[in-house]
Legacy VTK file of the C-alpha trace (Angstrom):
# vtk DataFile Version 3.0
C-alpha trace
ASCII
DATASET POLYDATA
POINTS 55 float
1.014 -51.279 84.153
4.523 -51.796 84.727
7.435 -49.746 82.483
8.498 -51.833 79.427
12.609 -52.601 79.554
15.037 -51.561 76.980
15.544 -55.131 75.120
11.444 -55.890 75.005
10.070 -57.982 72.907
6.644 -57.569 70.753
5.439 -61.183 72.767
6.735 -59.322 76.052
4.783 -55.963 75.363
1.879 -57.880 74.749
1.946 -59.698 77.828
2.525 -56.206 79.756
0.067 -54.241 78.154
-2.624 -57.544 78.220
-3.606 -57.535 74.692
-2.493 -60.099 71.789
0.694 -59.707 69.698
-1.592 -58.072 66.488
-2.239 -55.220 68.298
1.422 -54.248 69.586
3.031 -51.295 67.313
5.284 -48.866 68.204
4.392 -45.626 69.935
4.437 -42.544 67.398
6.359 -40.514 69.102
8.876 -42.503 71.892
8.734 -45.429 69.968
8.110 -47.584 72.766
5.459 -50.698 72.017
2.445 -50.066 72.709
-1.249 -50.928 72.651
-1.625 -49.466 68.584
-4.232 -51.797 67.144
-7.495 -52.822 67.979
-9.712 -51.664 70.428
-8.403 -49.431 72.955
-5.195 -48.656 70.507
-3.724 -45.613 70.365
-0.984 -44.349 67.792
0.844 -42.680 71.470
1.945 -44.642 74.817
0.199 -43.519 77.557
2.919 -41.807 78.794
3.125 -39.304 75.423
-0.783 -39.412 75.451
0.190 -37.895 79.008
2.443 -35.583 77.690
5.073 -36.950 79.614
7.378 -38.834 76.993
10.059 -41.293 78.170
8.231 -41.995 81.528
LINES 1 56
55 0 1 2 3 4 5 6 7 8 9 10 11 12 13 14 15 16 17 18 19 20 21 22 23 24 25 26 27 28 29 30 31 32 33 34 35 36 37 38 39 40 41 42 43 44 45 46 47 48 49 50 51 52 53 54
C-alpha cells in the first residue's frame, strides 16, 4: 500500500486502497481516506489502527 498524498482525491484513495469509491471515508482519527465501508472497513487507517498516526 503506498502513502496517500496531501491533495488526494476520494477516486484516487480508492484506486490506492483497491476498493470502489462507496467505501472510501475518512479515517476517525487522522482524517486521512480510508477503506471505511464495506467489507474489510474500518472507522481508523491502518496506520492509527497501528497506533502510529500520521505514518
Amino acid at each position: 500500500m503506498t502513502t496517500p498524498t496531501a491533495t488526494e482525491t476520494p477516486q484516487q484513495a480508492a484506486l490506492r486502497l483497491g476498493c470502489g469509491t462507496s467505501q472510501v471515508g475518512r479515517c476517525a482519527t487522522c482524517q486521512s481516506f480510508c477503506q471505511r465501508y464495506g467489507p474489510g472497513g474500518s472507522p481508523l487507517c491502518p496506520a492509527c489502527k497501528s497506533g502510529r498516526p500520521g505514518v
